[in-house]
C-alpha positions in Angstrom: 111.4 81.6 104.5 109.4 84.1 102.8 105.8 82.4 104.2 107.8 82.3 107.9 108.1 85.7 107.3 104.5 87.0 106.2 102.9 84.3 109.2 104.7 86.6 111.3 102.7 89.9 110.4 99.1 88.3 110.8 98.9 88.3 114.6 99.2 90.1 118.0 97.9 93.0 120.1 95.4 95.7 119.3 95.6 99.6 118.8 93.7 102.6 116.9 94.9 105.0 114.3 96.0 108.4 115.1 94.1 111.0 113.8 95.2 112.2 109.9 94.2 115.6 109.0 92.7 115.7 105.2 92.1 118.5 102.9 90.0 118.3 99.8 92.4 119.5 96.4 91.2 120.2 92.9 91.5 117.6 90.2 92.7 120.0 87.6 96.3 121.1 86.8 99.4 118.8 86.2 100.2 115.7 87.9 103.4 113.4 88.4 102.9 109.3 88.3 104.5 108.3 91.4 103.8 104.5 91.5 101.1 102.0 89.7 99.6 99.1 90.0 99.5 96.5 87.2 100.6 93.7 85.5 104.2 93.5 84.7 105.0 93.4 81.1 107.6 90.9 81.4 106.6 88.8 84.2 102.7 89.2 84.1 103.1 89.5 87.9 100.4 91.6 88.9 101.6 94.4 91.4 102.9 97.4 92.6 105.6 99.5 90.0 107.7 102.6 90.3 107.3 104.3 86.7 110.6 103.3 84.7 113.0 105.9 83.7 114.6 104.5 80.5 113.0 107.1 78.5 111.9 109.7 80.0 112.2 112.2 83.2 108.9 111.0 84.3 105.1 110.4 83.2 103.2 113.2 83.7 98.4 113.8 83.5 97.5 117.2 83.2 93.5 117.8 83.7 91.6 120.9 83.2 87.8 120.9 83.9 86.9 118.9 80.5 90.2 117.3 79.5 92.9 114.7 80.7 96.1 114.7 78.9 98.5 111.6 79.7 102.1 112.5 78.4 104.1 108.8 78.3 106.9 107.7 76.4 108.2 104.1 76.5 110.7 102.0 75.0 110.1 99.8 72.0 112.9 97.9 70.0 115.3 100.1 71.7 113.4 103.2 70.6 111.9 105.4 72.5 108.2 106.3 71.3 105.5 109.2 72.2 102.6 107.2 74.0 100.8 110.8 74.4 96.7 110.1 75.3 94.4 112.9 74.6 90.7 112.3 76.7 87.6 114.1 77.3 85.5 113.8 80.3 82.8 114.1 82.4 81.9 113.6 86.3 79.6 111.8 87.4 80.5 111.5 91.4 83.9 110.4 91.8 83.7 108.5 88.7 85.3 109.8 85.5 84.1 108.5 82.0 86.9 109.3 79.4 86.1 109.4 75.4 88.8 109.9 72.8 89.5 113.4 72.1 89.2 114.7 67.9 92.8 115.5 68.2 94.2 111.9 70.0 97.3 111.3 68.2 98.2 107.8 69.4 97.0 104.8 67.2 96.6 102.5 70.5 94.5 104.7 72.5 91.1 103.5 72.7 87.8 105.3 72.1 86.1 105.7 76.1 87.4 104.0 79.4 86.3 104.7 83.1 88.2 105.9 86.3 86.8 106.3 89.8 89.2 109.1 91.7 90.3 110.0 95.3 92.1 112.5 97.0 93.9 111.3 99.9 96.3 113.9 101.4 97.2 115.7 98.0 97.7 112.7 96.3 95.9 111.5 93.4 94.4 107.7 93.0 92.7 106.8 90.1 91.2 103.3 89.4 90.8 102.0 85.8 87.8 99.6 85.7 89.0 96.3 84.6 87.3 92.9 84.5 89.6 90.9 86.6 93.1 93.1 87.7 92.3 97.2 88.3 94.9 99.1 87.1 95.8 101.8 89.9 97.3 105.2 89.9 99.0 107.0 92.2 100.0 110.8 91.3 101.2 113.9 93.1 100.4 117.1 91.9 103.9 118.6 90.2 106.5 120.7 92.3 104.7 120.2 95.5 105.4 119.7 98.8 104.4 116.3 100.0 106.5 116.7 103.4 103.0 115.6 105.2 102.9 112.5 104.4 104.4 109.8 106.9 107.8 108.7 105.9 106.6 105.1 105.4 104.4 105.9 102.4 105.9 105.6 99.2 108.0 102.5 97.2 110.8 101.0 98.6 113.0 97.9 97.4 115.5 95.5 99.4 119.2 96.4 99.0 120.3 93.3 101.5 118.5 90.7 103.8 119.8 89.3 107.2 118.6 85.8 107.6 119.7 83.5 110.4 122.5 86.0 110.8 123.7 85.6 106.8 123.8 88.5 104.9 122.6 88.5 101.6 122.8 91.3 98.7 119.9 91.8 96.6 120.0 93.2 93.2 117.2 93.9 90.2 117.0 90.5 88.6 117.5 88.3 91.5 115.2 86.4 92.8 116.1 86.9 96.3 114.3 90.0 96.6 111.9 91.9 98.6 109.1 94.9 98.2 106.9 97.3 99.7 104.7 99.4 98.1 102.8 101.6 101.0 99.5 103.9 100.3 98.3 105.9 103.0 96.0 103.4 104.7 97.6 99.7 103.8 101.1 98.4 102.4 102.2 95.1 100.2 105.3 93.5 101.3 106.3 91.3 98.8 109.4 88.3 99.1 110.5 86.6 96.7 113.0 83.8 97.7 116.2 82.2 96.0 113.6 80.0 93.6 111.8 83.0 92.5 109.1 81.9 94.4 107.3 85.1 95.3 104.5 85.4 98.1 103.0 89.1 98.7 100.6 90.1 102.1 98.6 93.2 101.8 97.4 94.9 104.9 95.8 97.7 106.4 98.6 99.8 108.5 98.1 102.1 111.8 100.4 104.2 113.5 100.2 105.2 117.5 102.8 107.5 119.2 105.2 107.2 116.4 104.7 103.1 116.2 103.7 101.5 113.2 101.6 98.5 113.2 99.8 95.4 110.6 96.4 95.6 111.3 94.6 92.1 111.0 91.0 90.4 112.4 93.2 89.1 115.2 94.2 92.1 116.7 97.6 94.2 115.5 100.8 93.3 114.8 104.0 95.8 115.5 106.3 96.2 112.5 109.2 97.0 113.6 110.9 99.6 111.6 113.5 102.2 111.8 114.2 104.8 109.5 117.9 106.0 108.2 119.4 108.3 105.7 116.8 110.8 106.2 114.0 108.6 106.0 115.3 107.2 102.6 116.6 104.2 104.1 114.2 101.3 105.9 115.2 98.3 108.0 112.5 95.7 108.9 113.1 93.3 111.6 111.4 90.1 112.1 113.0 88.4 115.2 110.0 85.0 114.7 111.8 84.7 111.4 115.5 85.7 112.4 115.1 87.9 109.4 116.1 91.8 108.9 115.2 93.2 106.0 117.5 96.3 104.3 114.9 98.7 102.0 115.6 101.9 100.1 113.2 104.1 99.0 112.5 103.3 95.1 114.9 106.2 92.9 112.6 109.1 91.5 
């Protein structure tokens, strides 16, 4: 089911991107993590993630012109721990290169790492270098308004799926389960069926008079979505698969 699916999105007719206005923001002040990319501690899956909530409101970066402050606190033997990360750093481009600050409090930190950084519409996306799987960080700057951005960006996560007209809940832990993770110019929709068997398909996304659309070397492929619930809700329809996916946006 889940390659029926994904076969569906790689095909069809051609379009072009609507214009997105962009505006260049300063890398210092204080910044939310809305989403990452990594591999899962548990699973080792490597993928998209909302930030957890077990201990903590949320995981917050604060930069000033010469230092980078991450404030993170995870769970540990049922414990919540300080996983606070104190960093120098310099510029060079839109690369960062990061060296242990005197006062880095956290035995695991390491002594230097590198980042390359974007802004894309007021949000934040730093890249860790890494041999093999980059880790990627998506943050918003705290308290502000991120209105702009198309509804469709962001995390969402299957509440039920519709396939050959039988309905089917989905809950954390199943394995009947379903994902998108959506950055401003491609998504990941990743399925997962009742064996845990999980296939994921990355792909840049367009939009044309209020139409969203998979773009793919063989021309573009409609998604057809609707929005609900004041664009918290998402329902995906895919009529060559007889599936309808349910998503809701991932809990902040």
């Amino acid at each position: 089911m889940t390659l029926a699916v994904l076969a569906t999105l790689v095909v069809a007719s051609s379009c072009s991107k609507e214009n997105e206005p962009d505006t260049n923001y300063p890398l210092e002040g204080e910044w939310e993590l809305y989403m990452f990319k990594d591999k899962h501690g548990t699973t080792g899956n490597y993928g998209w993630w909302v930030p957890p909530r077990k201990c903590v409101s949320g995981i917050y970066a604060t930069f000033t012109d010469r230092t980078f402050i991450y404030y993170n606190v995870y769970s540990a033997n049922g414990q919540c721990t300080n996983r606070h990360e104190y960093w120098d750093y310099t510029k060079v481009g839109n690369e960062l290169h990061f060296t242990k600050s005197a006062n880095a409090t956290w035995k695991g930190q390491a002594n230097s790492m590198k980042a390359t950084y974007q802004m894309k519409n007021g949000e934040l996306i730093l890249t860790f270098s890494s041999s093999k799987d980059p880790i990627i960080f998506v943050l918003r700057r705290r308290n502000a308004d991120y209105s702009h951005l198309d509804p469709f960006v962001g995390s969402w996560v299957t509440t039920k799926v519709v396939i050959n007209g039988t309905e089917y809940m989905t809950r954390e832990g199943q394995c009947l389960r379903g994902a998108i993770t959506v950055m401003q110019d491609q998504f990941t929709l990743s399925l997962r069926n009742e064996k845990c068997q999980q296939e994921d398909l990355t792909r840049p996304w367009v939009k044309r008079s209020g139409r969203y659309y998979s773009v793919n070397p063989n021309g573009d492929k409609e998604l057809e979505i609707e929005f609900f619930n004041g664009n918290r809700e998402l329902k995906l329809s895919v009529p060559e698969a007889k599936a309808v996916f349910y998503f809701e946006k991932a809990k902040r």
